[in-house]
C-alpha positions in Angstrom: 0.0 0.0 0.0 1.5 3.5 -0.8 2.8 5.3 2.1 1.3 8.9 1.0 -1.7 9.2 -0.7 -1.2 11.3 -4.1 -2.8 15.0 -4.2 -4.8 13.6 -6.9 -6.2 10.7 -5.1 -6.9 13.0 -2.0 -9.1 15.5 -4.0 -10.9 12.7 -5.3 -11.6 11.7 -1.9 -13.3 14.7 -1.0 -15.6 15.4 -4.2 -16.3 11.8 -5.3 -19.3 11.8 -3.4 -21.1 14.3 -5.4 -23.7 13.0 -8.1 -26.2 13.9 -10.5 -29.3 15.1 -9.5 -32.6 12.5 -9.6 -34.6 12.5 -12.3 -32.2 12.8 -15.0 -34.2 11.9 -17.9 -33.9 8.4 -19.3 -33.2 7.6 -23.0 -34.3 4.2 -24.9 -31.8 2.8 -27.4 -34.2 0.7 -30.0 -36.3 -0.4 -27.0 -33.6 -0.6 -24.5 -33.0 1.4 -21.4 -29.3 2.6 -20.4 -29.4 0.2 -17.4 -29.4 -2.8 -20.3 -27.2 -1.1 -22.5 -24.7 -0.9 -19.8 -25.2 -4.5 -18.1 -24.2 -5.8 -21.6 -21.5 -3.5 -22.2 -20.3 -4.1 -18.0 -21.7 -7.4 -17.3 -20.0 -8.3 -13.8 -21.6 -5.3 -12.1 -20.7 -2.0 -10.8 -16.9 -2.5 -9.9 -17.8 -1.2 -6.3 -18.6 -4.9 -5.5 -14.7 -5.7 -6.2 -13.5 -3.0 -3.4 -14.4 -5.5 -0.6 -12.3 -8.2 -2.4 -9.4 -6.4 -2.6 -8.8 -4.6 0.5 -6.0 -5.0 1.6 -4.9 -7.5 -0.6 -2.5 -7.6 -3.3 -3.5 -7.1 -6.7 -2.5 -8.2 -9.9 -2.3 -7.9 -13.9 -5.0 -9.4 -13.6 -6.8 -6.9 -11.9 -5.2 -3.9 -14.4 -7.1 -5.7 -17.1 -10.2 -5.7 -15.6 -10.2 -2.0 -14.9 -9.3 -1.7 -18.7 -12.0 -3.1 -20.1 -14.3 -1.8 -18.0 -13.6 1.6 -18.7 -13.9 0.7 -22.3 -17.1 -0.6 -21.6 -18.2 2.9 -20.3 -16.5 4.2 -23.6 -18.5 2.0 -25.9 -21.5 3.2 -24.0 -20.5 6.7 -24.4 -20.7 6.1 -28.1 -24.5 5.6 -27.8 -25.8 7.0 -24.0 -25.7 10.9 -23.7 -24.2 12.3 -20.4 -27.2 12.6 -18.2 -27.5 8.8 -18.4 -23.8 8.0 -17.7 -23.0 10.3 -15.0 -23.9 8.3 -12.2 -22.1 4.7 -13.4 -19.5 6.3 -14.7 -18.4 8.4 -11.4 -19.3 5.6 -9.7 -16.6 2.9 -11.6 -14.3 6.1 -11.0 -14.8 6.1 -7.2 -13.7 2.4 -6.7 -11.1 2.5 -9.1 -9.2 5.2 -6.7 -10.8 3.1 -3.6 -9.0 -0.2 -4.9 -5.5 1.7 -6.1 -5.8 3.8 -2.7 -6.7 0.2 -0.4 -4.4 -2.7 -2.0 -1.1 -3.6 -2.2 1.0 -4.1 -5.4 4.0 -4.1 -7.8 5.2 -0.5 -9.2 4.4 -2.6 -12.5 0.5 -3.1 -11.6 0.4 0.2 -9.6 1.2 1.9 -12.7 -1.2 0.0 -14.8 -3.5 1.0 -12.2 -3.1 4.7 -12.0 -3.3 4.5 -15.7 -6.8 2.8 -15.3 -7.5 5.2 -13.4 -6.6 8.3 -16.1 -9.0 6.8 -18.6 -11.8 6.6 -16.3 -11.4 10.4 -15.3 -11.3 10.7 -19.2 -14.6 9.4 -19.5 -16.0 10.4 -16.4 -14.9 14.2 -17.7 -16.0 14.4 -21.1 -19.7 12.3 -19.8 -19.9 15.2 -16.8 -19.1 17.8 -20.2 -21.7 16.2 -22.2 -24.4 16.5 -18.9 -23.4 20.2 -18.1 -21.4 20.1 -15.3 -18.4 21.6 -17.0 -17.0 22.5 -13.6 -16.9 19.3 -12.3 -15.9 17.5 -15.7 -12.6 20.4 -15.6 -11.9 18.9 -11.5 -11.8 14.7 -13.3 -9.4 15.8 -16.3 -7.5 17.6 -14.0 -7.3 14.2 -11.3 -7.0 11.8 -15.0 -3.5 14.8 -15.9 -1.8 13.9 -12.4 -3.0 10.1 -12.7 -1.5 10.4 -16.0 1.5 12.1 -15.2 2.6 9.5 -11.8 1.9 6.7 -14.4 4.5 8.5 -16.9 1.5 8.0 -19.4 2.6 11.2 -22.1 -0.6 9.7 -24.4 -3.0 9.4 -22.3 -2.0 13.0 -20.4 -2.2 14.2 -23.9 -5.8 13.1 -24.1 -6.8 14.5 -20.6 -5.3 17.8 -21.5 -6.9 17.7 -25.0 -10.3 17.2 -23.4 -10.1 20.1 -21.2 -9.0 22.1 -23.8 -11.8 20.9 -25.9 -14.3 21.8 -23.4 -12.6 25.1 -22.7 -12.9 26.4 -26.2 -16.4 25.5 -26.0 -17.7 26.8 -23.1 -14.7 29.2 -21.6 -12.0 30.9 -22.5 -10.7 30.1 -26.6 -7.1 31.8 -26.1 -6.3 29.5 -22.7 -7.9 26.6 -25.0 -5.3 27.2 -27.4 -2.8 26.6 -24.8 -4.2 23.7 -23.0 -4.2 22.1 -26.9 -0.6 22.9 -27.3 0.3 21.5 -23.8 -1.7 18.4 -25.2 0.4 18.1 -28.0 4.0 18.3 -26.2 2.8 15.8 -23.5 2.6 13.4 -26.6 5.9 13.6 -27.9 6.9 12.8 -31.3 7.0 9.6 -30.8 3.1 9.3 -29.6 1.0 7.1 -31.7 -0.1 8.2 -34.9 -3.9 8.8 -33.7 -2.9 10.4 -30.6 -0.9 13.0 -32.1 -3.4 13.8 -34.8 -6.2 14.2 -32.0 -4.0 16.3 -30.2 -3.6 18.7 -33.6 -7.4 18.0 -34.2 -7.9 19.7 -30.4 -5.5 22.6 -31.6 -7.5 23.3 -34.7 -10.9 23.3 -32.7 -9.4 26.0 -30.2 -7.9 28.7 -32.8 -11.3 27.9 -34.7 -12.9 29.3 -31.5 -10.5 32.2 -31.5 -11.3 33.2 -34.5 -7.9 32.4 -36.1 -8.6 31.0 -39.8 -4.9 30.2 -40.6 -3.9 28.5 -37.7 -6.8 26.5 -37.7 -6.5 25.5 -41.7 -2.5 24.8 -40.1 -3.3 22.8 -37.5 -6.1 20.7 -39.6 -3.3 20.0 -42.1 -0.7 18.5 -39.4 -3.4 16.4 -38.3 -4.1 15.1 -41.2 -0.2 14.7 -41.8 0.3 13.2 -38.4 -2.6 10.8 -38.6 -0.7 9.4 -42.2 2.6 8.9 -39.9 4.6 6.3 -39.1 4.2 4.2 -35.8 1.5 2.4 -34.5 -1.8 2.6 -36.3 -3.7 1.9 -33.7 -2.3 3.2 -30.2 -4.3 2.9 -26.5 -8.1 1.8 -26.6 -9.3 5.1 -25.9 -8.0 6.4 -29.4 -10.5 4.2 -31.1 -12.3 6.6 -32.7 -10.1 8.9 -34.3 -9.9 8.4 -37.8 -9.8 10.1 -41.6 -13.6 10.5 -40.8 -13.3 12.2 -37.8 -10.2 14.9 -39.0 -13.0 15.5 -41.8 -16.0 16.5 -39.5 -13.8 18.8 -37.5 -12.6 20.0 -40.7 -16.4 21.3 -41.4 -17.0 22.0 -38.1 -14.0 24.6 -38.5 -15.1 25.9 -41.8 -18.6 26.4 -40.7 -17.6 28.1 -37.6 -15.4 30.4 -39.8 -18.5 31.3 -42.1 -17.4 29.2 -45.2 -20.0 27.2 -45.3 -19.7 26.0 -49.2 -16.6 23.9 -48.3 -18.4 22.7 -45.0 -21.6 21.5 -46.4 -20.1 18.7 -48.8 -17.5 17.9 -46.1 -20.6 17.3 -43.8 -23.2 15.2 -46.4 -19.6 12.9 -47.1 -19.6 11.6 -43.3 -23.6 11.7 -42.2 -24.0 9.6 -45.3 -22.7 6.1 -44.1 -23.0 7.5 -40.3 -24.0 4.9 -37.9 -27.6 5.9 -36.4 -27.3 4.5 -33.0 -24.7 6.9 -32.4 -27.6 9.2 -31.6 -25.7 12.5 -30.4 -23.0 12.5 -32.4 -25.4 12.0 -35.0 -27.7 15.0 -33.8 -24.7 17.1 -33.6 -22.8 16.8 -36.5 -26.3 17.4 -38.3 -26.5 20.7 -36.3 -23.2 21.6 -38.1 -24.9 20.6 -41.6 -28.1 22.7 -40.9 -25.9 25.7 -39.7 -23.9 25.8 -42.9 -26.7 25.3 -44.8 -28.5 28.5 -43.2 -25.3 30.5 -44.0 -25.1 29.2 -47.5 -28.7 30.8 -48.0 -30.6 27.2 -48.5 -33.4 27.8 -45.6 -35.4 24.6 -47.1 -32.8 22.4 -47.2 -31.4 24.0 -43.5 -34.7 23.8 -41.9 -34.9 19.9 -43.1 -31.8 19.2 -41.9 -32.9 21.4 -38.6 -36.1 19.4 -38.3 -34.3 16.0 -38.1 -31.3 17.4 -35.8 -33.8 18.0 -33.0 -36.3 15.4 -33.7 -33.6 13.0 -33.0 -32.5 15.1 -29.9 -35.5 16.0 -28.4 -34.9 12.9 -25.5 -31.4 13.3 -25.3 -30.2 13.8 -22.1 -27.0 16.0 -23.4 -26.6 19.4 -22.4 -24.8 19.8 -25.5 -27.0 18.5 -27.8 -29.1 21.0 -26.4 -26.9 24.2 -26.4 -26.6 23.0 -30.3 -30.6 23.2 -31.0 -30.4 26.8 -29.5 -27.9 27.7 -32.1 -29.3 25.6 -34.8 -32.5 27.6 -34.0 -30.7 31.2 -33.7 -29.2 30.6 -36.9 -32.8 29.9 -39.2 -34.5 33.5 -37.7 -33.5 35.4 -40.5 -35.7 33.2 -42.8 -38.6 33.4 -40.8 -40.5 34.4 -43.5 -39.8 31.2 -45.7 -42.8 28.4 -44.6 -40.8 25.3 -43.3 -38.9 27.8 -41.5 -41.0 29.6 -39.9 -42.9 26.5 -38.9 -40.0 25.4 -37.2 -39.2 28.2 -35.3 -42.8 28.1 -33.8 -42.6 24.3 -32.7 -39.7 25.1 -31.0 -40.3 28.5 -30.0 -39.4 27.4 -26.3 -36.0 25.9 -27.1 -34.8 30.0 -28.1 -35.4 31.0 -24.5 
């Protein structure tokens, strides 16, 4: 058992108790509740029933990949759950992964693998807390995931943690600090970082000069991660880097352009990706189609816009994602200088509530 307990571990102590508030609204998945979609996805339980196990034993590799795959369970369940149905299960796997590092004994080999563990699920646990609006809290967990990280002498997975603050931060704080948490992000990976994780860390860089209104940094930064993404190393890298691929370097690629107001390169970008895009992927779905319906508004093709609209909130309307929601507002905002075209304006009065 460690002889000091790590700042990290200490804050988390003290706030892990914290939780969601009841009555978070629950979203089906083709018939299926988030309870089912996470027994299949976690099938031994909540990982809280370990903790009594393992006190004061000594844990193994065995152990390490246990915690591993269950935080890629929560992952997977990321990809089709929004935040307000995670929050609890997620802090909750969290919590007893610090309980079990903080109350067993083991190797520097396995306490490593476990502080690492640990990283991931403060990944997840942030960027779920983002996704429900508790961007306060979700900052706290990347912050706890960076010092995990960091004692674990993990350089990828600190680069993620840092990139998902900085990802938040461009969204909902400050874009000039964003651009410095990305570029942190991107020295904690080194050159020598996988492929993927370099090219997520230039993909976060893009995102925060597109919030600060910088055009040619953003168009620079697209292009080295594109470049490092085509790199040599290993193609795949950590778990957690799953999901960045040439498809995803192309939606922040509209994303950026439609931010910036060029919304005839965005709008093909956009159609490319939500062609094939898997449906039960509900919020990314919902939001990348926000994007679509933006640029379509600025390209001065209401019909098309409000269609595109229409469908982005239809398919949002139970999501339980405070950023699918912040999304419809500006969706909405962005279709009130066509008021006076029909499927617009018919729009705009459905959801006359969601402007507020």
């Amino acid at each position: 058992m460690a002889d000091e307990v790590p700042a990290w571990a200490a804050w988390f102590s003290e706030t892990a108790s914290r939780s969601q508030e009841p009555g978070t609204p629950v979203v089906m998945l083709q018939g299926r509740a988030p309870i089912d979609v996470l027994t299949e996805l976690l099938p031994d339980g909540d990982l809280s029933g370990r903790m009594a196990a393992i006190t004061g034993k000594r844990a193994g590799a065995g152990l390490v990949a246990d915690l591993s795959a269950r935080v890629h369970g929560l992952r997977l369940a990321d990809d089709v759950l929004a935040g307000g149905d995670l929050i609890v299960p997620a802090f909750r796997e969290l919590d007893s992964a610090v309980s079990i590092y903080q109350n067993s004994t083991h190797s520097e080999e396995v306490g490593r693998g476990m502080l690492t563990a640990i990283g991931e699920f403060a990944q997840i646990a942030g960027w779920v807390a983002s996704d429900a609006g508790l961007h306060d809290r979700a900052a706290d967990t990347y912050r706890l995931g960076i010092s995990a990280a960091r004692e674990a002498g993990d350089g990828t997975l600190e680069s993620n943690l840092l990139g998902s603050l900085a990802y938040q931060e461009a969204n909902v704080g400050d874009s000039q600090r964003a651009v410095g948490l990305a570029r942190a992000a991107l020295e904690a990976a080194g050159p020598d970082a996988p492929p993927r994780a370099r090219a997520l860390a230039w993909d976060r860089i893009a995102w925060a000069y597109t919030r600060a209104d910088d055009a040619q940094s953003t168009m620079e930064a697209l292009g080295e991660a594109g470049t490092a993404l085509a790199g040599p190393g290993d193609a795949d890298g950590p778990a957690y880097l799953y999901w960045v691929g040439a498809s995803e370097l192309q939606v922040m690629e509209a994303r950026a352009y439609t931010e910036l107001r060029r919304p005839l390169r965005a709008v093909p970008l956009l159609i490319d990706v939500l062609g094939p895009y898997d449906a039960t992927h509900t919020r990314e779905l919902a939001l990348y189609l926000s994007w679509l319906a933006v640029a379509l508004a600025d390209a001065r093709e209401p019909e098309e816009a409000a269609a595109t609209a229409a469908r982005m909130l239809e398919l949002s309307a139970d999501l339980a994602s405070d950023r699918t929601a912040q999304r419809a507002r500006v969706v909405l905002a962005s279709l009130e200088s066509y008021r006076d075209v029909p499927q617009v304006r018919d729009l705009l009065v459905q959801y006359a509530g969601d402007l507020g």
